[in-house]
FIDRENVEX-584323 format. One line per field, with one value per atom (N, C-alpha, C): x, y, z; residue in one letter; atom name; residue number from 0. Coordinates in nm, 4 decimals, decimal comma. Atoms other than C-alpha are relative to their C-alpha. Example, Ala and Ser with C-alpha at 12.3 -4.5 7.8 and 13.67 -1.06 7.14 Angstrom:
! FIDRENVEX-584323
px 0,0890/1,2300/0,0900/-0,0820/1,3670/-0,0770
py -0,1190/-0,4500/0,1200/-0,1190/-0,1060/0,1090
pz 0,0000/0,7800/0,0000/-0,0060/0,7140/0,0730
res A/A/A/S/S/S
atom N/CA/C/N/CA/C
n 0/0/0/1/1/1
***
This chain:
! FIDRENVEX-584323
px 0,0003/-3,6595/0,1347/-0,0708/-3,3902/0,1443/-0,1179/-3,1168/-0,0125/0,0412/-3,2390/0,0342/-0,0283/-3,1813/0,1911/-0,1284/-2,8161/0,0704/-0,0532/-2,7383/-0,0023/0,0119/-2,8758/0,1408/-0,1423/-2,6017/0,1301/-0,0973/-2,3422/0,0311/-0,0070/-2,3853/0,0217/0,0438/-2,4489/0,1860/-0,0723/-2,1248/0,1521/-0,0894/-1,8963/0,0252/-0,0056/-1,9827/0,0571/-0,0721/-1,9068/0,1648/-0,1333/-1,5818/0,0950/-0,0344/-1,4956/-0,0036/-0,0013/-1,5788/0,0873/-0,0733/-1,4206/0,1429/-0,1268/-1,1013/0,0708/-0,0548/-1,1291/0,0335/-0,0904/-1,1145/0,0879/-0,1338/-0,8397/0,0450/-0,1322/-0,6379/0,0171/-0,0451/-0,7147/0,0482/-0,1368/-0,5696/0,0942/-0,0960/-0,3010/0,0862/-0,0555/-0,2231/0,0399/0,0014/-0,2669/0,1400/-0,0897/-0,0344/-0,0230/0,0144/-0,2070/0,0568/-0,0244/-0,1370/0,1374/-0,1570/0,2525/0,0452/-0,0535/0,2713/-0,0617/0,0359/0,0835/0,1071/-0,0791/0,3164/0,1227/-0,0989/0,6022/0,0055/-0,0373/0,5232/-0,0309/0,0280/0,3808/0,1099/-0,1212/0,7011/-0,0596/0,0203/0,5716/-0,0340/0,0092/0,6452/0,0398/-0,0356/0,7331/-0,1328/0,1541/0,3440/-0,0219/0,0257/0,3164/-0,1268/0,1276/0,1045/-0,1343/0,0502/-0,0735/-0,1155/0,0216/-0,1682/-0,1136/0,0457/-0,2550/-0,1559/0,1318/-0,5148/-0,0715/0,0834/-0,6368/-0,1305/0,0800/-0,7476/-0,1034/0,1698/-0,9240/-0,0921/0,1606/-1,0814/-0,1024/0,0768/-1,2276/-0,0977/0,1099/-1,3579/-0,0537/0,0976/-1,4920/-0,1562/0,0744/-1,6546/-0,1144/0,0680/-1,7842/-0,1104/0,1590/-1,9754/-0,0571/0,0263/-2,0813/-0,1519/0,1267/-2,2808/-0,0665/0,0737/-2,4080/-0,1383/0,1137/-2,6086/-0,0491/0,0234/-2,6724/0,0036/0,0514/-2,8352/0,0703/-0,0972/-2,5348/-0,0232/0,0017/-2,5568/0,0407/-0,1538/-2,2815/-0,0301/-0,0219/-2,3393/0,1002/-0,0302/-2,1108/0,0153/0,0293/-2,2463/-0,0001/-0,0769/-2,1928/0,1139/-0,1804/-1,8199/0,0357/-0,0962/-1,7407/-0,0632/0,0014/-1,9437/0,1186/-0,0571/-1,7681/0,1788/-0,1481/-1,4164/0,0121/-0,0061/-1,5074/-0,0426/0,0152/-1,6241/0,0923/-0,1702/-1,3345/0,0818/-0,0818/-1,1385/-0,0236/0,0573/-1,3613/0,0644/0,0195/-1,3131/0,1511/-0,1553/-0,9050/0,0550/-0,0560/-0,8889/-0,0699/0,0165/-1,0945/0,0507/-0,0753/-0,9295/0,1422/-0,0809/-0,5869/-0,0010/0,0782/-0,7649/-0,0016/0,0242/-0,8492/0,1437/-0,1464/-0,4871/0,0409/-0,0863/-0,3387/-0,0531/0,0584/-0,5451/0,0488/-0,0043/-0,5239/0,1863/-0,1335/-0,1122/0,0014/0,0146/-0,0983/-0,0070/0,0477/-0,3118/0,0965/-0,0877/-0,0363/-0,1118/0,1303/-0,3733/0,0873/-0,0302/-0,2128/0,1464/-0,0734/0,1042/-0,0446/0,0293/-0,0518/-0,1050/0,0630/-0,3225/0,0820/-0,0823/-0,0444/0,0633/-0,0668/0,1060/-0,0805/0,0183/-0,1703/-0,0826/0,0331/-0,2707/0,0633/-0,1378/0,0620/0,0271/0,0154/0,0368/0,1898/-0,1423/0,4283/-0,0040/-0,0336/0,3806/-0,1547/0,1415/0,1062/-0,0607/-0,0206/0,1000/-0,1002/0,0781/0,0277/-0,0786/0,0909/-0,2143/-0,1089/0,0993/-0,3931/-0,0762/0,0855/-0,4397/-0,0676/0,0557/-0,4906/-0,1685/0,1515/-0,8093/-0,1085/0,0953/-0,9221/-0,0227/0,0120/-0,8959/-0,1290/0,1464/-1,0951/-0,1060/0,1491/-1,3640/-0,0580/0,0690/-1,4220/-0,0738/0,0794/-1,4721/-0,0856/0,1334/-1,6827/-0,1165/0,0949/-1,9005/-0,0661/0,0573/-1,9074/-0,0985/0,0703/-2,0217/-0,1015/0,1270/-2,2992/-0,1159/0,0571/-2,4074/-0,0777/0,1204/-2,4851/-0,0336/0,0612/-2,5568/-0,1077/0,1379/-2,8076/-0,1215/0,1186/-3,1389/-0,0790/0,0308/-3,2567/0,0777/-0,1202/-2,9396/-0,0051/0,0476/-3,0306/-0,1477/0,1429/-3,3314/-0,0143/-0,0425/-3,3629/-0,1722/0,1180/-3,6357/-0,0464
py -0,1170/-13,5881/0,0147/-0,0002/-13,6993/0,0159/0,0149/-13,7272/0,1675/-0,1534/-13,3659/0,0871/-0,0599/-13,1987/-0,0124/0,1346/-13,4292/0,1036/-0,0904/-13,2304/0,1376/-0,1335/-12,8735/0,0043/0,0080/-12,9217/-0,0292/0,0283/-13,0436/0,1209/-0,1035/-12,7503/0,1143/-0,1265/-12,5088/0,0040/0,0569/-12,6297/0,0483/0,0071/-12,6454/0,1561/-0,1351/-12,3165/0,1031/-0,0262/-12,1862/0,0289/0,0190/-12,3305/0,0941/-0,0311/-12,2472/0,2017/-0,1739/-11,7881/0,0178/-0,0173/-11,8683/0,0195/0,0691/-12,0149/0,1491/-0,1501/-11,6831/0,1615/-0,1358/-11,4404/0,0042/-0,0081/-11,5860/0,0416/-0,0010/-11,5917/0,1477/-0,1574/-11,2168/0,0768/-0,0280/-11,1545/-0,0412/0,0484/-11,3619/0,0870/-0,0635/-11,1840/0,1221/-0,1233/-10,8548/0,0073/0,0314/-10,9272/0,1126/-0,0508/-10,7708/-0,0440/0,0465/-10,9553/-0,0017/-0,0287/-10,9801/0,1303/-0,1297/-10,5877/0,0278/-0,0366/-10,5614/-0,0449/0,0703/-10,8234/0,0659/-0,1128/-10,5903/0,1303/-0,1424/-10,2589/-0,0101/0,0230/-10,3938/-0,0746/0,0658/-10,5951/-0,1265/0,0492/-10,8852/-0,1056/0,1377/-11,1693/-0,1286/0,1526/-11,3928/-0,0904/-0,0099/-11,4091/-0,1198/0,0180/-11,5787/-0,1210/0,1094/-11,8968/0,0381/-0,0608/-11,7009/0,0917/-0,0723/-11,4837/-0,1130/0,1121/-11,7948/-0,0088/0,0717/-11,9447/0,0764/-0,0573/-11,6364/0,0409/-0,0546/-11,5817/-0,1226/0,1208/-11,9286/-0,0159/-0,0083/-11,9122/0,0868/-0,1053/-11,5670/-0,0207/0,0278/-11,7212/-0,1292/0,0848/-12,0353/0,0618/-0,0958/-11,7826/0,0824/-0,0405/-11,5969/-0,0475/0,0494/-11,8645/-0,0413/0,0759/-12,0181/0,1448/-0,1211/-11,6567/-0,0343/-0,0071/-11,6826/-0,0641/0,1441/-12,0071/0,0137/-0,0220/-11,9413/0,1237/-0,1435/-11,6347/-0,0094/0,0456/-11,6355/0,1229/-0,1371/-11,3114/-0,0219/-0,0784/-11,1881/0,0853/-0,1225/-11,0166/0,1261/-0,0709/-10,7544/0,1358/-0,1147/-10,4792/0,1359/-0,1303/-10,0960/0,0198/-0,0332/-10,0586/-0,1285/0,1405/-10,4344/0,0177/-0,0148/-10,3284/0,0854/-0,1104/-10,0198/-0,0114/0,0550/-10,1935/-0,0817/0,1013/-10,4617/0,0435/-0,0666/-10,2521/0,1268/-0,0790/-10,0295/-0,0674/0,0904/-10,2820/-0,1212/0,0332/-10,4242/0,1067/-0,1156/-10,0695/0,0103/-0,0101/-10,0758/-0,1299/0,1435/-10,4504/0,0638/-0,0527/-10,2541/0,0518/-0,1083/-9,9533/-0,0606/0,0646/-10,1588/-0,0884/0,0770/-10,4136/0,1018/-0,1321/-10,0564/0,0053/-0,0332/-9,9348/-0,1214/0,0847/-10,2324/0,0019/0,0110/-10,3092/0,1198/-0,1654/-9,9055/-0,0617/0,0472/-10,0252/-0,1201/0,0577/-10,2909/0,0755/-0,0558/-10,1492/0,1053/-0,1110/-9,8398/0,1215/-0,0970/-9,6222/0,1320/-0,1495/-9,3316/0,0706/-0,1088/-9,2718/0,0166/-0,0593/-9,2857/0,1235/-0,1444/-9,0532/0,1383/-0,0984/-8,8335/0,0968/-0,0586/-8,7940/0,0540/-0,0702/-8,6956/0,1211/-0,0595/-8,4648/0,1425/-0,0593/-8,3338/0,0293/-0,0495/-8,3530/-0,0153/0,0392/-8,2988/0,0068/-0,0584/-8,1486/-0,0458/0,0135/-8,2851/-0,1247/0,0837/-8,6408/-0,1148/0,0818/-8,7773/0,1042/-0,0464/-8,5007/0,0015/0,1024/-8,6642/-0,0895/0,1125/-8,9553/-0,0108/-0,0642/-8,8068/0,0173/-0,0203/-8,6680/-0,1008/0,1447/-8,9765/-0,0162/0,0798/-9,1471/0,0323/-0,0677/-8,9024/0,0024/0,0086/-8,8522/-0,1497/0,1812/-9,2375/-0,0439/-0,0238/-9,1804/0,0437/-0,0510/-8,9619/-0,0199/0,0909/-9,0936/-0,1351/0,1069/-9,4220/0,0101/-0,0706/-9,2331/0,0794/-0,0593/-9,0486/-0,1329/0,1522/-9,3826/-0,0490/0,0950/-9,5810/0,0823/-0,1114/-9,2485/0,0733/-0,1064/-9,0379/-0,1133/0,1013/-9,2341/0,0766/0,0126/-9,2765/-0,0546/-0,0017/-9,3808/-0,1653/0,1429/-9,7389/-0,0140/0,0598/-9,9132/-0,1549/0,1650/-10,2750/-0,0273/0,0555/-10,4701/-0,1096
pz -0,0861/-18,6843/0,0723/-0,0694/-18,4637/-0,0702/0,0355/-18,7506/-0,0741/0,0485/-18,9039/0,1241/-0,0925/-18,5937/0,0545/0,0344/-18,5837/-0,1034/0,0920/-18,9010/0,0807/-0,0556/-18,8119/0,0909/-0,1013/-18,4818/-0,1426/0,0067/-18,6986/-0,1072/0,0623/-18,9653/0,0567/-0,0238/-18,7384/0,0530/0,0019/-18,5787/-0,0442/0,1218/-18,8861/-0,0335/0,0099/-18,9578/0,1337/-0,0625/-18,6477/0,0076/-0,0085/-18,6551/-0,1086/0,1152/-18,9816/0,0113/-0,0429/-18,8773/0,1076/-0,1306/-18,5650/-0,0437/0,0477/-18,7633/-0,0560/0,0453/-18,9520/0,0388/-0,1593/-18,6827/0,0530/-0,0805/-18,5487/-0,0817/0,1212/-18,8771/0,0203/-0,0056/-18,9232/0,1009/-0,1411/-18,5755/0,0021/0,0490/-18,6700/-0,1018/0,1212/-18,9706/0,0012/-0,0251/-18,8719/0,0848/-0,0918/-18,5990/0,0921/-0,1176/-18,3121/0,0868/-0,1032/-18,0482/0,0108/0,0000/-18,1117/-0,0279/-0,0257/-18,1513/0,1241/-0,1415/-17,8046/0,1164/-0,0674/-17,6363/0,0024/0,0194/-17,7818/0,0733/-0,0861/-17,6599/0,1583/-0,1318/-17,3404/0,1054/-0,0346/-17,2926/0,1056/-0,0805/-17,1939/-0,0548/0,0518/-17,4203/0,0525/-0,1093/-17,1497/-0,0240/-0,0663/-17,1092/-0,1630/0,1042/-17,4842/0,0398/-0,0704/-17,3456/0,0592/-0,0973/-17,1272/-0,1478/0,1040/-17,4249/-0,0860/0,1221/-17,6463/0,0695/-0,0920/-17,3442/-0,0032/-0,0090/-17,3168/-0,0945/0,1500/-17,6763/-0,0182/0,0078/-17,7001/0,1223/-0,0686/-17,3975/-0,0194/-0,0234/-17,4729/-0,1288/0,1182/-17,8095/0,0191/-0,0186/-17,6597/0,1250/-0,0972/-17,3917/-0,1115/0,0926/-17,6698/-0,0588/0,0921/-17,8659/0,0784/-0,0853/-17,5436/0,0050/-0,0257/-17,4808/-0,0996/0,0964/-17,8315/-0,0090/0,0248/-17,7612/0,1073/-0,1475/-17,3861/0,0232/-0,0867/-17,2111/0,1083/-0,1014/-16,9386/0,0422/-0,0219/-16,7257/0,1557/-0,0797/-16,5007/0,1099/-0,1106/-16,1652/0,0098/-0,0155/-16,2287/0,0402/-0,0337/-16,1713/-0,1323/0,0542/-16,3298/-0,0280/-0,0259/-16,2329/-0,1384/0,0643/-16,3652/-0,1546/0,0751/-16,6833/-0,0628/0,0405/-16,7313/-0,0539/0,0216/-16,7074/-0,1502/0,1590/-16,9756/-0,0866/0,0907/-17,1755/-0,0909/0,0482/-17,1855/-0,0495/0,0644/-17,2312/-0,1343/0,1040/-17,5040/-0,1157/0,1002/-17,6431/-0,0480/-0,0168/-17,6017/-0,1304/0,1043/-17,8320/-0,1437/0,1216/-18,0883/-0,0598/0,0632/-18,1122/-0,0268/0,0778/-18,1365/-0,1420/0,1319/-18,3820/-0,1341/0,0849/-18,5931/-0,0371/0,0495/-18,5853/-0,0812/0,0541/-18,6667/-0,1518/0,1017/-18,9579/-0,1119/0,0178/-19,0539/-0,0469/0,0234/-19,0016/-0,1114/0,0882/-19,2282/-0,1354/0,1335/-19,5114/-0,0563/0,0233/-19,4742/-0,0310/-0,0123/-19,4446/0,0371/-0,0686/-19,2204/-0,0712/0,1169/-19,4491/-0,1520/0,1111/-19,7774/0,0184/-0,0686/-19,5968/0,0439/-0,0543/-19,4781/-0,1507/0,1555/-19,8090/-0,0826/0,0906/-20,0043/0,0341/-0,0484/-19,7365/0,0222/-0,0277/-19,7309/0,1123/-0,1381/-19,3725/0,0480/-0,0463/-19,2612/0,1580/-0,0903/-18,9226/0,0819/-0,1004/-18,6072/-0,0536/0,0192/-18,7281/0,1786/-0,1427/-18,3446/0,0451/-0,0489/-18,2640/-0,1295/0,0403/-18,5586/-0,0027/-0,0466/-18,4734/0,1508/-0,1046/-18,1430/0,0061/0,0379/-18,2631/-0,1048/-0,0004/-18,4341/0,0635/-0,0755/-18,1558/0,1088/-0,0631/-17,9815/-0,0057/0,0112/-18,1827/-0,0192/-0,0169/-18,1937/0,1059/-0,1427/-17,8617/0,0505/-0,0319/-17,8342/-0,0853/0,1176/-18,1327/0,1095/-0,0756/-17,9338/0,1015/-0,1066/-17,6432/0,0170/0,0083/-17,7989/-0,0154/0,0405/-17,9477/0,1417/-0,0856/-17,6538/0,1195/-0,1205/-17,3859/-0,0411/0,0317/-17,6085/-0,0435/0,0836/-17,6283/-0,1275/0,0982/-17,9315/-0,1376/0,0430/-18,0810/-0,0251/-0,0055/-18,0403/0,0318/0,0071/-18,1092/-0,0513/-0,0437/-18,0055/-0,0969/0,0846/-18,2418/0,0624
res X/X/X/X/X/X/X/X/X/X/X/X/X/X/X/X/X/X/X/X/X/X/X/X/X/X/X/X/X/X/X/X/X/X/X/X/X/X/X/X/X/X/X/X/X/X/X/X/X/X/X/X/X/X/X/X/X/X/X/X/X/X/X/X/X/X/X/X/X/X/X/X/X/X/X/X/X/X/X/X/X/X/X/X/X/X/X/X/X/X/X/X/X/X/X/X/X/X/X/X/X/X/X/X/X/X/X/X/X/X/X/X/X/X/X/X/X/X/X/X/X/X/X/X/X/X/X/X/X/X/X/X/X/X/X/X/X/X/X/X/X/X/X/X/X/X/X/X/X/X/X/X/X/X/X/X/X/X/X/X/X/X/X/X/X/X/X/X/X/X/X/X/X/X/X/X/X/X/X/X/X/X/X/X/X/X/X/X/X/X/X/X/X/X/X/X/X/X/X/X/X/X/X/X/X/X/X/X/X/X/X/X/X/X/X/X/X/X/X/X/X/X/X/X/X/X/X/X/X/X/X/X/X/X/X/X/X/X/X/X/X/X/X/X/X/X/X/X/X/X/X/X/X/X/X/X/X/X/X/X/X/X/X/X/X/X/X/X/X/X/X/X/X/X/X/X/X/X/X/X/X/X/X/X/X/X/X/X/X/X/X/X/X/X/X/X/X/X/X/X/X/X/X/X/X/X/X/X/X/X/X/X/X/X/X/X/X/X/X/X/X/X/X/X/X/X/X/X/X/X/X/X/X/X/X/X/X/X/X/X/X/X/X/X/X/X/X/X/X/X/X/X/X/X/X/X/X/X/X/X/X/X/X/X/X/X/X/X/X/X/X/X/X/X/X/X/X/X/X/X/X/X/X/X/X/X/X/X/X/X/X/X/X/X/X/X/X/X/X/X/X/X/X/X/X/X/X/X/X/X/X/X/X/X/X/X/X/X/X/X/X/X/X/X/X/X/X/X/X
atom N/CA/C/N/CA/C/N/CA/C/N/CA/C/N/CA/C/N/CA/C/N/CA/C/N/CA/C/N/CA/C/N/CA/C/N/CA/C/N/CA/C/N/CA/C/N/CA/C/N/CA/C/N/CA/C/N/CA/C/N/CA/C/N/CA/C/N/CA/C/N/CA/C/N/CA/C/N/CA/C/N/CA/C/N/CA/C/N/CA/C/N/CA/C/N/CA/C/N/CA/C/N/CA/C/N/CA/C/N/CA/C/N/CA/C/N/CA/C/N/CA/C/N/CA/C/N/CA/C/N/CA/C/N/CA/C/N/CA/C/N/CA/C/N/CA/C/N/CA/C/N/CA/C/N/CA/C/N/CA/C/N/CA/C/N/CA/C/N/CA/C/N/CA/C/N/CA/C/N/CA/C/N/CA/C/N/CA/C/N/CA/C/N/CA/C/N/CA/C/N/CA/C/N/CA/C/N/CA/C/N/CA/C/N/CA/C/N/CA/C/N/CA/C/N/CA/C/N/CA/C/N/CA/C/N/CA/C/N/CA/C/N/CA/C/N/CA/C/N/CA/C/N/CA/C/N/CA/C/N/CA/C/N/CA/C/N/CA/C/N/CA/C/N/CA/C/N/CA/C/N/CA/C/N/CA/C/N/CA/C/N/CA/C/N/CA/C/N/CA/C/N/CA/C/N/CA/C/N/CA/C/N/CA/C/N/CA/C/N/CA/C/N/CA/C/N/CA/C/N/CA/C/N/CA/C/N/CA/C/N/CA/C/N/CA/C/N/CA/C/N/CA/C/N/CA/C/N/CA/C/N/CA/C/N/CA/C/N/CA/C/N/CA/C/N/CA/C/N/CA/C/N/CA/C/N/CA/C/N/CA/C/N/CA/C/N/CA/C/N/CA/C/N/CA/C/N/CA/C/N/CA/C/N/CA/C/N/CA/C/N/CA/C/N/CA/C/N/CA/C/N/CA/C/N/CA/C/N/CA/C/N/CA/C/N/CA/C/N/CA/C/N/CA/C/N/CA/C/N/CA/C/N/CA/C/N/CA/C/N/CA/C/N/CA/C/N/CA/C/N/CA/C/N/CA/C/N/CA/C/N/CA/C/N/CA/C/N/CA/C
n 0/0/0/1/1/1/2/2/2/3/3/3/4/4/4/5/5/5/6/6/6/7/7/7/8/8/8/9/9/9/10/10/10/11/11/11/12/12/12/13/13/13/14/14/14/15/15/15/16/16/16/17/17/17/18/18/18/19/19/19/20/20/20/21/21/21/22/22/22/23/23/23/24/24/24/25/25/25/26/26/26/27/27/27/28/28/28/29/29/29/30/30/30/31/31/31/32/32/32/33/33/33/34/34/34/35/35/35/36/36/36/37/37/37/38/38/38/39/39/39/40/40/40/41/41/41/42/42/42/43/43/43/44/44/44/45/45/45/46/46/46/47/47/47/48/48/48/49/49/49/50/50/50/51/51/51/52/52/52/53/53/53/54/54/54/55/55/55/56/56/56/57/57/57/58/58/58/59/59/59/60/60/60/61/61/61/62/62/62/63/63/63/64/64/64/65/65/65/66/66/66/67/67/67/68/68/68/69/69/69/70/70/70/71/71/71/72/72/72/73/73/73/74/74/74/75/75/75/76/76/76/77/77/77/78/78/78/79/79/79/80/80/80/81/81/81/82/82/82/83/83/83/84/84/84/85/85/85/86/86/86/87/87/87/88/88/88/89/89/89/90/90/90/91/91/91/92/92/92/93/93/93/94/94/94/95/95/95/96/96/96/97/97/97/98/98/98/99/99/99/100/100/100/101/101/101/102/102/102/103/103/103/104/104/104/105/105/105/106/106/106/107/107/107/108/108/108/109/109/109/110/110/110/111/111/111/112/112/112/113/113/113/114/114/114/115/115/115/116/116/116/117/117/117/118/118/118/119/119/119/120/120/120/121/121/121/122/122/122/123/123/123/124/124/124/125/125/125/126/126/126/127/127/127/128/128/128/129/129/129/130/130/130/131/131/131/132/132/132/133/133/133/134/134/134/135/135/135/136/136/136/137/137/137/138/138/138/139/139/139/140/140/140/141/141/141/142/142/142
***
């Protein structure tokens, strides 16, 4: 019993590690975080940056396994959640960058002219998509 349970932990574990390993990489790769540090000018911060990223993914699996819940309030939701919404939508671009998504899209669109009031309106309606999502009930349905 006691060495079956021994496993389970050490699988469960391994695996962990091993998705965790791969989330980073693809943030790595992508190279979010070093085009943020760039336009934000603020690669002094690089350490700062690093700590932040593993604490926020040992924070992460820590919720996963533990029901942890946060006095924050409304407001303090509303912030982290924006700012949840801000690492996505960079996460998106970048990715989008990489792949070279928005100029081969451009080109066979023949889009020459309104380029940033394109992605403008992506960006938008993501937004407001998101925002129908979790404001109109019925939109979610918890099992």
């Amino acid at each position: 019993m006691f060495w079956g349970r021994l496993l389970s932990v050490l699988v469960g574990f391994s695996g962990g590690v091993v998705i965790a390993g791969g989330v980073f990489a693809f943030i790595a790769i992508i190279g979010i975080i070093p085009r943020l540090m760039q336009k934000t000018k603020t690669n002094q911060y690089v350490m700062l940056y690093e700590n932040i990223i593993i604490l926020g993914g040992i924070f992460g699996s820590i919720t996963m396994i533990w029901d942890i819940n946060i006095p924050i309030g409304k407001i303090g939701s509303s912030i982290i959640g924006f700012a949840f919404g801000i690492f996505v939508g960079c996460l998106a671009v970048s990715l989008a960058e990489i792949l070279d998504v928005i100029p081969i899209m451009t080109r066979r669109m023949t889009i020459k002219k309104g380029i940033g009031f394109f992605l403008i309106s992506i960006a938008i309606g993501k937004a407001i998509g998101a925002l129908i999502y979790w404001m109109v009930p019925g939109f979610i349905q918890y099992k």
